[in-house]
C-alpha positions in Angstrom: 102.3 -249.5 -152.6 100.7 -246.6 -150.6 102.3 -244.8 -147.9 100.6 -246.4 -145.2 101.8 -249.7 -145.7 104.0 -252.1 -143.4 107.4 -254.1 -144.5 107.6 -257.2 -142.6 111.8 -257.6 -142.7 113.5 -260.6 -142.0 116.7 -259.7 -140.5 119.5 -262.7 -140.0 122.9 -261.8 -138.9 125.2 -263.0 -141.1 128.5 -265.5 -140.4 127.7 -266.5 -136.9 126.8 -269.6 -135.1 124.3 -269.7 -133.3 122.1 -268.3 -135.4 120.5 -264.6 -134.3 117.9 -263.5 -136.4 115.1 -261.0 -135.8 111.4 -260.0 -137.5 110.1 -256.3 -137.4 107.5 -254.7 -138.9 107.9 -251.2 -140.0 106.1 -248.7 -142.0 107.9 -248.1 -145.5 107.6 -244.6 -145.2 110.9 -244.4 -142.2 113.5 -242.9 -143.1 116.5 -245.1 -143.4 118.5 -243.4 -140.1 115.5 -244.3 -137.8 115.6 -248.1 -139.4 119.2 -248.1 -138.1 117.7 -247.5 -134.7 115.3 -250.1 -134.8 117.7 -252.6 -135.9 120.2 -251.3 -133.0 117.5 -252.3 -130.3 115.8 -255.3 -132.2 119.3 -256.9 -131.9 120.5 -255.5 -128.3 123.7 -253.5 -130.4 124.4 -250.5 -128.2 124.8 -247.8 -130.9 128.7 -246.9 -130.3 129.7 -247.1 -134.0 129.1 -246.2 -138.1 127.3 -248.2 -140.0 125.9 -248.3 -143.6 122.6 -249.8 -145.5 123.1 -250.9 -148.9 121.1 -251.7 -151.7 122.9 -253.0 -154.3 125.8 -250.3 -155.6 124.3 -247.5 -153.3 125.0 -247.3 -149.3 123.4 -244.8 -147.0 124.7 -243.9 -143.8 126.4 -241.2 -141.9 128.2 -239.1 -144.2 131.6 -237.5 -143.4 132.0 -234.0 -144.9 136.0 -234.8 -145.1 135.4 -237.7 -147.9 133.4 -236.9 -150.5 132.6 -240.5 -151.8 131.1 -241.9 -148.4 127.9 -242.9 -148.2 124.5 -241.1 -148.9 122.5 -238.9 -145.6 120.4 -241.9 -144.1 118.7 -238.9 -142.8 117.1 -238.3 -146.0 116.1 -241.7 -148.0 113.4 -243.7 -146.8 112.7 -247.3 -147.5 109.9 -246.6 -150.0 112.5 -244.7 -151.7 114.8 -247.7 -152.1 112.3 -250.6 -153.0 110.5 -248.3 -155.6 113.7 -246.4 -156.9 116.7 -248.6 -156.3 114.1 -251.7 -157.3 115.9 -253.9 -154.4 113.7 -256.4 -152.3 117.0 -257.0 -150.1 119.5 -254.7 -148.2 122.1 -255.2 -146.2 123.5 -253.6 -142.9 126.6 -253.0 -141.7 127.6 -252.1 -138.4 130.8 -251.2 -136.7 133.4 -251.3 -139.7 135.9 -252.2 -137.4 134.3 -255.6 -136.4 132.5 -256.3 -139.6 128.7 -257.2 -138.3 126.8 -257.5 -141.8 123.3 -258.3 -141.8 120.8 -259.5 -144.1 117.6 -257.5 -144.8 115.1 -259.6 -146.9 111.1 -257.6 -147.3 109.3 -260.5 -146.9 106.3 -259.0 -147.6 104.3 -255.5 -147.8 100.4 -255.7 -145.9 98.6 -252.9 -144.4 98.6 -251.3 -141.3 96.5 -253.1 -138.2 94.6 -250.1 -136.9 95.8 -249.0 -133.7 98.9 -251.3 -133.6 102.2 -249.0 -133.4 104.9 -249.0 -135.7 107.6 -250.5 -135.5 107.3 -253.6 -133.4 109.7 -256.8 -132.8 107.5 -259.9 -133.7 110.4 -262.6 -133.6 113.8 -263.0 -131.7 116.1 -265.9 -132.0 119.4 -265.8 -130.7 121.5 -263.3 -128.6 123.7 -260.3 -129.7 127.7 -260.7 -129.5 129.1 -258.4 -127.6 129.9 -255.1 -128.8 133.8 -255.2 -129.8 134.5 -258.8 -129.3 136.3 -259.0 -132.7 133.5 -259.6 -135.7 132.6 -263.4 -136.4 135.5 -264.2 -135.9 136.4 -263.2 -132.7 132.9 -264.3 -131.7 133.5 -267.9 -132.4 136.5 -267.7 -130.3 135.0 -265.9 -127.6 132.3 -268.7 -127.5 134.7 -271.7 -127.3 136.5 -270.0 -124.2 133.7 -269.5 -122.7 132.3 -272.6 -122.9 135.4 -274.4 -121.9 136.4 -274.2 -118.4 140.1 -275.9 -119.3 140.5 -273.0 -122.4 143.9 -270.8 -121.6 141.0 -267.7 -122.1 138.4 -269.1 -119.5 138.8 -267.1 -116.7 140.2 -264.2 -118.7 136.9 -263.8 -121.2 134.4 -264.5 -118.3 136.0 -261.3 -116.3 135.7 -259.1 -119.4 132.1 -259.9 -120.5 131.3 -259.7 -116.6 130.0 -263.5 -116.1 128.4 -265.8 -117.6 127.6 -265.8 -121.2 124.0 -268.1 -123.1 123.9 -267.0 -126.8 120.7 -268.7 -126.6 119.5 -266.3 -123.5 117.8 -263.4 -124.9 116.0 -260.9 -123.3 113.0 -260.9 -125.4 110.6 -258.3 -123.3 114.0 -255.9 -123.0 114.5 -255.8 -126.8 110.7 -255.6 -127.7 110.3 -252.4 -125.2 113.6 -250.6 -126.6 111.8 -251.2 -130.2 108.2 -250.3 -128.7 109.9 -247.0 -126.9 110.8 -246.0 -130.3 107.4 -246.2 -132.0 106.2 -244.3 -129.1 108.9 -241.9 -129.7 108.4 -240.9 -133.1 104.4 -241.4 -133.1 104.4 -238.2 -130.0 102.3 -235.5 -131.8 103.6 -231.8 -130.2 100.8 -230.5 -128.5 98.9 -227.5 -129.7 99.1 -224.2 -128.3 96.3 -222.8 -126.1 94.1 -220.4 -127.6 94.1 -217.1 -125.5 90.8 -215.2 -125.7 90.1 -211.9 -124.8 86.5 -213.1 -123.3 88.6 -214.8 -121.0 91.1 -212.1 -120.2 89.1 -209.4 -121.3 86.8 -208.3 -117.6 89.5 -208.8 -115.3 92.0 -206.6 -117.5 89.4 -204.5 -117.5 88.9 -204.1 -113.5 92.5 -203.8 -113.3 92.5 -200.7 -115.8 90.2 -199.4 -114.1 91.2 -199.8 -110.2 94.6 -198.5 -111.9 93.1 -195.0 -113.3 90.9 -194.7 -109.8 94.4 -194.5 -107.7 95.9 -192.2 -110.6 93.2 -190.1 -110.2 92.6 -189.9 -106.2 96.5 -188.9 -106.0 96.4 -186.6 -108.3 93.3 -184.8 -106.6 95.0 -185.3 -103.3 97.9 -183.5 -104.6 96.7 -180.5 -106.6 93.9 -180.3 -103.3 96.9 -179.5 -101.0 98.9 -177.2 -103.4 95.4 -175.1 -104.0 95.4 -174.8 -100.1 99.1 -173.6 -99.8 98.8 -171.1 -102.3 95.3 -169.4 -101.4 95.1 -166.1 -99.4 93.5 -168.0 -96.3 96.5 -170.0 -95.9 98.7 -167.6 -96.2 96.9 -165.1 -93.9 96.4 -168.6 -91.1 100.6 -168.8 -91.3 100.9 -165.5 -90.5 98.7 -165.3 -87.9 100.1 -168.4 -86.2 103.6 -166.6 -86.4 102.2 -163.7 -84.7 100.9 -165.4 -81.5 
C-alpha cells in the first residue's frame, strides 16, 4: 500500500430505520481527526459533540488531559496507521456519547488516486441525518412515528421543534457533497511562496534616492557655513558699522 493510495469506505449508520448510509473516498494517508470531519459533512451531523474511532480495543478521539485512560490524539494517527498497525479492515464511529450514533466503517477497497480528482469526495448518499439531539435510535424511531402521524399526542409538538416538515428519505445530496468537496479544497491549499526581493529591482531607485538625499545635505550645509563665513569676515563687519554710522 503506498502513500498515495485511496480507501473507498462504506459507512452505514447503525440501528436506524430508514437506512442512511454514505460512500467516500479518501486518501489513507488523513489523519484520523480530519476523517471525523468528512464523516460530520458526508452525513449532515453539525459537529457540536465528542466522538471516538475505534479499531478493535484502541479508540482515538479527543483526549481530555483530566482522564488519563481516554482515548488516543486523533490528531496524530492516520488511517494507514490503523489498517497496517492495528491490522483492522473495519472501524467504528461514535458520535455524541450522549445519544449513542455508532457507525460502521467497512474499507471496501484500496485503488489509486484518479489524477486530478480531489480527495475526499462523497460518491453515494442514501438516507437523511436525524437530527442532532433527538435522543439516539431510539428517540429517532419515536420522533419518526410522531411525525408521521397527524393524530400522535407529539404531532404538533415535534413538528414545532424540528421547524416543519420532516422526509428521512429527502437529502440534500449537492449540500453534503460541497461541505465534503470544501474540505478537500481546504486541506489541498498550498501557502503561497514568498516574493523574492532583488536588489536589481530595488537597487537604481535606492540609489537616486541616496543620492538626491546627500545633494540637499550638502547644499544646506554650504548655504549655512556660506552665511556664517560672511558674518564673521572683516567686510561685514566694517558694512555694519558703517550702516550704524549713517
Amino acid at each position: 500500500m503506498t502513500a498515495a493510495a485511496i480507501a473507498h469506505l462504506r459507512i452505514k449508520l447503525d440501528d436506524v430505520e430508514p437506512a442512511v448510509l454514505r460512500r467516500v473516498q479518501v486518501p489513507v494517508t488523513i489523519r484520523l481527526d480530519r476523517l471525523h470531519l468528512v464523516l460530520q459533512a458526508a452525513f449532515g451531523w453539525t459537529n457540536s459533540h465528542l466522538y471516538e474511532i475505534r479499531a478493535r480495543d484502541v479508540g482515538w478521539g479527543t483526549p481530555d488531559p483530566d482522564f488519563g485512560d481516554g482515548p488516543l490524539d486523533a490528531s496524530k494517527a492516520r488511517l494507514i496507521d490503523v489498517l497496517e498497525d492495528v491490522g483492522a479492515r473495519s472501524l467504528k464511529y461514535l458520535y455524541d456519547f450522549g445519544d449513542g450514533w455508532e457507525h460502521s466503517v467497512r474499507i471496501e477497497r484500496v485503488t489509486d488516486a484518479v489524477p486530478g480528482m480531489t480527495y475526499p469526495c462523497l460518491v453515494e448518499v442514501t438516507g437523511r441525518c436525524p437530527p442532532e439531539d433527538v435522543g439516539g435510535p431510539w428517540g429517532y424511531r419515536e420522533f419518526l412515528d410522531a411525525t408521521a402521524d397527524p393524530d400522535h399526542e407529539e404531532h404538533a409538538e415535534r413538528l414545532e421543534w424540528i421547524g416543519g416538515s420532516f422526509d428521512p428519505a429527502a437529502v440534500d445530496i449537492q449540500g453534503l457533497s460541497k461541505a465534503v468537496e470544501a474540505l478537500a479544497k481546504k486541506w489541498a491549499r498550498k501557502p503561497s511562496a514568498p516574493r523574492k526581493r532583488t536588489n536589481r529591482s530595488r537597487g537604481p531607485r535606492r540609489m537616486v534616492t541616496v543620492v538626491q538625499c546627500l545633494g540637499e545635505a550638502l547644499l544646506v550645509r554650504e548655504k549655512r557655513f556660506g552665511r556664517l563665513a560672511n558674518e564673521s569676515s572683516p567686510a561685514s563687519a566694517l558694512g555694519s558699522k558703517s550702516k550704524m554710522l549713517k
